[in-house]
C-alpha positions as CSV (number, residue, x, y, z in Angstrom):
1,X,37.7,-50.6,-43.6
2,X,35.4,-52.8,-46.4
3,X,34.7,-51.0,-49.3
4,X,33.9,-51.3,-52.5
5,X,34.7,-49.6,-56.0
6,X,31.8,-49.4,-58.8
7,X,30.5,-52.9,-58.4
8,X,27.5,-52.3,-56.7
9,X,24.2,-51.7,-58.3
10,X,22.5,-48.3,-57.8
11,X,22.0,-47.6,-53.8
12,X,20.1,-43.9,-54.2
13,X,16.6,-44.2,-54.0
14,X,16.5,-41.6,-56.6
15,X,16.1,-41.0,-60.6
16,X,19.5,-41.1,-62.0
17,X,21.6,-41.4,-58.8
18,X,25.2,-40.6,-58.9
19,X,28.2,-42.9,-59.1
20,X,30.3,-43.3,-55.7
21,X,33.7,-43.4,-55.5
22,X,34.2,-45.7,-53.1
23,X,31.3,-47.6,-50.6
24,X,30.9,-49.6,-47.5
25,X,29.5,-50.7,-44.5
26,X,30.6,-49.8,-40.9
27,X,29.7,-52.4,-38.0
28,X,27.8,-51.1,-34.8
29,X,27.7,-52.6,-31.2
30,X,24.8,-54.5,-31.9
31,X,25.9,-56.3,-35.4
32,X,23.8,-54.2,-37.7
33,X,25.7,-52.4,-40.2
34,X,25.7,-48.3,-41.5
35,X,26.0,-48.2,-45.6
36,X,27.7,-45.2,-46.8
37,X,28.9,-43.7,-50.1
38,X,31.6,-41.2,-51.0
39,X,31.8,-39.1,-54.1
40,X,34.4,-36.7,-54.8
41,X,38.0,-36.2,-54.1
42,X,39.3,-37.5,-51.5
43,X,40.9,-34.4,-50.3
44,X,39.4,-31.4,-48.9
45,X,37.2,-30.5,-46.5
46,X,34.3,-33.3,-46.3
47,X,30.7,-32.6,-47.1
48,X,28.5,-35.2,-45.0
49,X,24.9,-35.4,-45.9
50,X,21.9,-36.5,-43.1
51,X,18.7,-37.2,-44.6
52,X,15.6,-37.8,-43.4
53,X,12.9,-39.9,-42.1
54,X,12.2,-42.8,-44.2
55,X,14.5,-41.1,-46.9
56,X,17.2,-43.1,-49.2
57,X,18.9,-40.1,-50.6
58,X,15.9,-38.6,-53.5
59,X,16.1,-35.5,-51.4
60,X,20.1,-35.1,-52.4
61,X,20.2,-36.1,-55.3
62,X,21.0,-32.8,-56.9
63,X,23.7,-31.6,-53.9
64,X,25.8,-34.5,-54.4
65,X,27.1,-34.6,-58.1
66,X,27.4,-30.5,-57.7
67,X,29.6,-30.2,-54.4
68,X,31.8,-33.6,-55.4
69,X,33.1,-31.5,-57.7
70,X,35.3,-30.0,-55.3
71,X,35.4,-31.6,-52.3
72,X,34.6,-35.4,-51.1
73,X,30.9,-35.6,-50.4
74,X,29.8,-38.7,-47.9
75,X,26.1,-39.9,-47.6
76,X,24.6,-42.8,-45.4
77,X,21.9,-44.1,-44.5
78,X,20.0,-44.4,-41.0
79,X,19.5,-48.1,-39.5
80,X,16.9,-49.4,-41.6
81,X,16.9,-47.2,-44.3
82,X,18.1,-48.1,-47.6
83,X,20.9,-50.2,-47.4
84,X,22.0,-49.7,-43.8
85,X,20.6,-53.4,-41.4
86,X,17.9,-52.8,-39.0
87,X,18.4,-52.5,-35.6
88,X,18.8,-55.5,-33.5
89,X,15.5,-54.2,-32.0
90,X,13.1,-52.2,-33.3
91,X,12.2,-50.6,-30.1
92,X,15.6,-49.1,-29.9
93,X,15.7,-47.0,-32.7
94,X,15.7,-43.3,-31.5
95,X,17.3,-39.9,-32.7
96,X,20.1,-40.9,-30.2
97,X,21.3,-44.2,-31.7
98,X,21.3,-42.1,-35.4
99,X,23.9,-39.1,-33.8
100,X,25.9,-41.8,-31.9
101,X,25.7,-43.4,-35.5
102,X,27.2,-40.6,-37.2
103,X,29.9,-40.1,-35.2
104,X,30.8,-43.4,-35.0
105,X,30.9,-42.9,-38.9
106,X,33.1,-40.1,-38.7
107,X,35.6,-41.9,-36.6
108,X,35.4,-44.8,-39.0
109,X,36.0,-42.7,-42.2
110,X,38.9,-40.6,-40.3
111,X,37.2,-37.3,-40.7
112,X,38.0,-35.0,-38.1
113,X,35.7,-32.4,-39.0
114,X,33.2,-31.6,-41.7
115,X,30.5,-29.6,-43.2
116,X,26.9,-31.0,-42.5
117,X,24.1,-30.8,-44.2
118,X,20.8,-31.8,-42.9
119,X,17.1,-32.3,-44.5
120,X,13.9,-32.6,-42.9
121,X,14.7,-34.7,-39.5
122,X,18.3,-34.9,-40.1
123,X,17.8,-30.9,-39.5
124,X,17.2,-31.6,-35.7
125,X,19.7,-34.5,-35.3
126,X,22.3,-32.3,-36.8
127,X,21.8,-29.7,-34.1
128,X,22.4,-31.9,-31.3
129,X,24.8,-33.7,-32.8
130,X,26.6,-30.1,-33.2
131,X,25.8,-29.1,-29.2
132,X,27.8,-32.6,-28.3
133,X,30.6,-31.9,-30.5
134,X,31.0,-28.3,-32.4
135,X,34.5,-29.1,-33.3
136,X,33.5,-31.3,-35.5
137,X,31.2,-29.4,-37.5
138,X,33.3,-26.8,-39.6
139,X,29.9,-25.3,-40.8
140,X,25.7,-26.4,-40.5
141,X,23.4,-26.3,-43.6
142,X,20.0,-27.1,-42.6
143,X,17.7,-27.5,-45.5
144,X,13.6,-27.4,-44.5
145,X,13.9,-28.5,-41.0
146,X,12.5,-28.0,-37.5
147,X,14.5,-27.6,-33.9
148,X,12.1,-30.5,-32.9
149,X,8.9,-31.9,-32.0
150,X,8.6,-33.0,-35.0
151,X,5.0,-34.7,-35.2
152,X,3.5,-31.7,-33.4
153,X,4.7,-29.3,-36.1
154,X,4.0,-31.7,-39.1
155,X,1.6,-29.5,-41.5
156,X,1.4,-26.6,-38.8
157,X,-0.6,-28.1,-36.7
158,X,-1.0,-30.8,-33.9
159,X,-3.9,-33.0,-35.8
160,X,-0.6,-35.4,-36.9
161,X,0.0,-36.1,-32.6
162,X,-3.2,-37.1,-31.8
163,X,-3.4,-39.5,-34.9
164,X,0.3,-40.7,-34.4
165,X,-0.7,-43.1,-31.7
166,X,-3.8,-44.5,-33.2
167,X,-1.6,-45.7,-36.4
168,X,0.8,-46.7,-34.0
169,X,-1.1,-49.4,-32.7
170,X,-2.7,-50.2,-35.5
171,X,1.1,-51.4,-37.7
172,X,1.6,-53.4,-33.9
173,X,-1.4,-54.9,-33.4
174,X,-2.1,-56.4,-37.1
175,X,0.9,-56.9,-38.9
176,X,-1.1,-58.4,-42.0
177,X,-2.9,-56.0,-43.5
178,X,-1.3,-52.3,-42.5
179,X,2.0,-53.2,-44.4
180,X,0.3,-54.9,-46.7
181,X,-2.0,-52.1,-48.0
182,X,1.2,-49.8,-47.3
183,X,3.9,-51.3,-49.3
184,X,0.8,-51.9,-52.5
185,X,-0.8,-47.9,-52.6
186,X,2.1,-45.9,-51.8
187,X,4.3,-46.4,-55.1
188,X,1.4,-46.1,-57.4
189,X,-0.1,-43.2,-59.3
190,X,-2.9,-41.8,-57.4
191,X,-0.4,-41.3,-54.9
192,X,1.8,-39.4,-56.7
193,X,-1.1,-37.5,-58.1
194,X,-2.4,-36.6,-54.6
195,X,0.9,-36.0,-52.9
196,X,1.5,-33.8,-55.9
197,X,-1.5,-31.6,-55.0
198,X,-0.2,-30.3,-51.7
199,X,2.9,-31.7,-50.6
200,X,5.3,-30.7,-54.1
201,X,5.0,-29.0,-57.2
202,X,4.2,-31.5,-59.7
203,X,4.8,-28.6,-62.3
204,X,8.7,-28.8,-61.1
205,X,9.0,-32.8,-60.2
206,X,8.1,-35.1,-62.5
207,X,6.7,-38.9,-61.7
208,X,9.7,-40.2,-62.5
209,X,12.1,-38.7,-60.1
210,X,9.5,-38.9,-56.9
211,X,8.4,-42.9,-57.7
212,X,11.9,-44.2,-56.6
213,X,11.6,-42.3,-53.2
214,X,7.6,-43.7,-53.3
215,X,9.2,-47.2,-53.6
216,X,11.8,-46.8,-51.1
217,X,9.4,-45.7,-48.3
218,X,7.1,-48.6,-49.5
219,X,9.2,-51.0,-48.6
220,X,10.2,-49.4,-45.3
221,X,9.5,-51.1,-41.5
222,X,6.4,-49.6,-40.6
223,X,7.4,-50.1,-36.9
224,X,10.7,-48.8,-37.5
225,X,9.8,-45.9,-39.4
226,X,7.3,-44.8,-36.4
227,X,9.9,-45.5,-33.8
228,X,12.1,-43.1,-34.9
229,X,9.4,-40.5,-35.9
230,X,8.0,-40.6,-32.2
231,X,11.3,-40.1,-31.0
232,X,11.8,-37.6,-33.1
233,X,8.8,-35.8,-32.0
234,X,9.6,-35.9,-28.0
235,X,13.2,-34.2,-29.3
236,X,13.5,-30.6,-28.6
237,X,16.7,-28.9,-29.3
238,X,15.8,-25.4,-28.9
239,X,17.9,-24.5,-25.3
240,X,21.2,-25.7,-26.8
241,X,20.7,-23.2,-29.9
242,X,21.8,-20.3,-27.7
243,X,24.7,-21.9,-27.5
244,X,25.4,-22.9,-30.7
245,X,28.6,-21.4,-32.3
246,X,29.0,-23.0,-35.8
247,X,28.2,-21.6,-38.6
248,X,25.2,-22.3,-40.4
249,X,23.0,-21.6,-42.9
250,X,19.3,-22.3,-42.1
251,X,17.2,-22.5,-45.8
252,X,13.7,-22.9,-45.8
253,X,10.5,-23.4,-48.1
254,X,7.7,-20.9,-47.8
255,X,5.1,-23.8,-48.9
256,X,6.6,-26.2,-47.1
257,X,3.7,-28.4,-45.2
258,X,5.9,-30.6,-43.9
259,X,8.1,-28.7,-41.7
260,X,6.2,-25.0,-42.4
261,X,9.0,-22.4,-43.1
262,X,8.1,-20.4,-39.6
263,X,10.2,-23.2,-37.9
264,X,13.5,-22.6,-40.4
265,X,12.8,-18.8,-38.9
266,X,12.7,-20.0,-35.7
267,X,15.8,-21.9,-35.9
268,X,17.8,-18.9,-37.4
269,X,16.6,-16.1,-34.6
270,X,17.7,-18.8,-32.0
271,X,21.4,-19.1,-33.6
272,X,23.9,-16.7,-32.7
273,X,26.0,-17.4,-35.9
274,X,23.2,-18.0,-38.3
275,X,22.1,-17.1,-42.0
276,X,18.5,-17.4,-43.5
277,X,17.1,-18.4,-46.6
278,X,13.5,-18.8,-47.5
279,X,12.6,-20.2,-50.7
280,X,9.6,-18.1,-52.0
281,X,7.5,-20.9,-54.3
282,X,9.4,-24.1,-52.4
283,X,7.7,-27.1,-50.9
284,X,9.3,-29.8,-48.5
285,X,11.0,-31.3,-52.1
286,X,12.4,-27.9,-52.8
287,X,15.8,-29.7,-53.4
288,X,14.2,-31.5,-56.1
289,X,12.0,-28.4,-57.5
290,X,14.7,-25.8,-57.3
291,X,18.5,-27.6,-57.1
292,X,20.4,-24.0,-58.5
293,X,18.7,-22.4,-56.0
294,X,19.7,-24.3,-53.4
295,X,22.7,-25.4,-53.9
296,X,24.2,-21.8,-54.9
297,X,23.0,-20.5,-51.6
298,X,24.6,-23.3,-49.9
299,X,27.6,-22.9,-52.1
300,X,27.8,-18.8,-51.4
301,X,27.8,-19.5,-47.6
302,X,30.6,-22.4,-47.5
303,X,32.6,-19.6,-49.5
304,X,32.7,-17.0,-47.2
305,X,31.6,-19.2,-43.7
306,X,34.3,-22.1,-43.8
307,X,38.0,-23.1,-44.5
308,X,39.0,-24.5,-48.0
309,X,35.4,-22.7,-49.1
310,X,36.5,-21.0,-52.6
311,X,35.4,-23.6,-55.1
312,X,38.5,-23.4,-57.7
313,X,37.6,-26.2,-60.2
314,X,33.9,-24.9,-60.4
315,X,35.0,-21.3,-60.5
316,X,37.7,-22.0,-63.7
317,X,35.0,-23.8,-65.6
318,X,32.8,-20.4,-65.5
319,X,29.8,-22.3,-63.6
């Protein structure tokens, strides 16, 4: 297994990312490469961390140094996100390939089974990836999510599916100027400032720790990145939640525009073993607005939900 030990410059697209214990990369069939981080002990029952689309780890920025305290805490990174290689083709990028991917991580790390948390997309990869193989999944934490479909829900309504294919075509049919004017407006000011508007709470995120996530999806594959959201939004998990016996803990954001809280309902009356959370004043970013929040509800679950639960070393410090 390569990895490395503190000799890497900073992989989070995030303010102030956290220190890894150890790092790699983990070959696929096709040659590209998965990065991945762990934090933590290296005993215990693992915490592994699914982002989003287009996300680098800003959205976990906060979960990471607070749950490593007491038990190892693994993060990647999809294919062509971050540090992870594109796919040998772009066309082949699919929800599919990223829960095949994080198996195949599992297998390569040795970790038999784990807690998962999921954000945003990662929410409906995590809940087929859990319908393949529950034994895997000691316990579910799906943070501002949706069962599927993703485009059609995007903002509560379907205006985002009836534009997806026109900017479809436009990123493959002039590949000058799209990415272009992409990667040059979307980590500037007057983004942040009109994101800020309706998307976060600007009074709770400041410029700082949003602009590295900014720059991240700035420099992203604009074919990719729309690959995987269109296959992300002909997904639909919502039969196989019936049958879904792991634990989880679905938390939503009641201003959430992204993926509007009514879905994180959704999710939970559809689980037979599920617990719900709604964050009152949240957004999408509500990891980034509210971190105790969220990561003591998260925290009060694994307790009681999961083996090796009771956080000792957090518990003797008084936190």
């Amino acid at each position: 297994m390569a990895t490395r030990r503190h000799d890497t410059p900073r992989r989070f697209a995030a303010y102030l990312p956290p220190e890894p214990r150890e790092s790699g990369f983990m070959p696929t069939e096709d040659g590209s490469r998965i990065y991945w981080e762990a934090y933590g002990p290296p005993t215990g029952m693992p915490m592994v961390l699914t982002d989003g689309l287009a996300c680098n780890g800003t959205f976990y920025v906060n979960q990471v140094p607070y749950f490593a305290q007491t038990r190892p805490v693994i993060r990647w990174a999809y294919r062509g996100h971050g540090l992870s290689d594109p796919p040998a083709s772009t066309t082949t990028m699919s929800v599919s390939v990223c829960i095949d991917d994080l198996f195949r991580l599992l297998d390569h790390l040795g970790i038999d089974q784990a807690v998962h948390l999921g954000y945003s997309m990662g929410v409906q990869l995590l809940l087929e990836a859990a319908a393949r193989h529950p034994k895997r999944f000691s316990a579910l934490c799906l943070l501002c999510g949706t069962w599927g479909h993703l485009i059609d829900s995007f903002h509560g309504n379907s205006i985002a599916r009836t534009v997806f294919p026109a900017l479809y075509s436009l990123v493959l049919n002039d590949h000058n100027i799209f990415p272009k004017v992409w990667r040059t407006m979307t980590p500037t000011r007057p983004v942040y400032f009109l994101t800020s508007l309706s998307e976060f709470d600007g009074r709770l995120i400041e410029r700082e720790q949003l602009m590295p996530y900014l720059d991240h999806l700035a420099s992203m594959d604009m074919e990719l990145a729309l690959t995987l959201a269109d296959s992300a939004g002909l997904q639909d998990t919502r039969h196989l939640l019936p049958g879904l016996r792991v634990p989880t803990r679905v938390l939503g954001a009641y201003r959430d525009r992204f993926t509007p809280y009514y879905l994180s309902e959704e999710i939970f009356h559809a689980l037979p073993d599920g617990e719900l959370c709604i964050v009152p004043g949240g957004t999408h970013s509500v990891t980034l607005e509210q971190p105790d929040l969220v990561n003591l509800r998260i925290e009060d679950f694994l307790v009681r939900r999961t083996p090796q639960g009771t956080p000792k070393a957090r518990r003797k410090s008084g936190r």
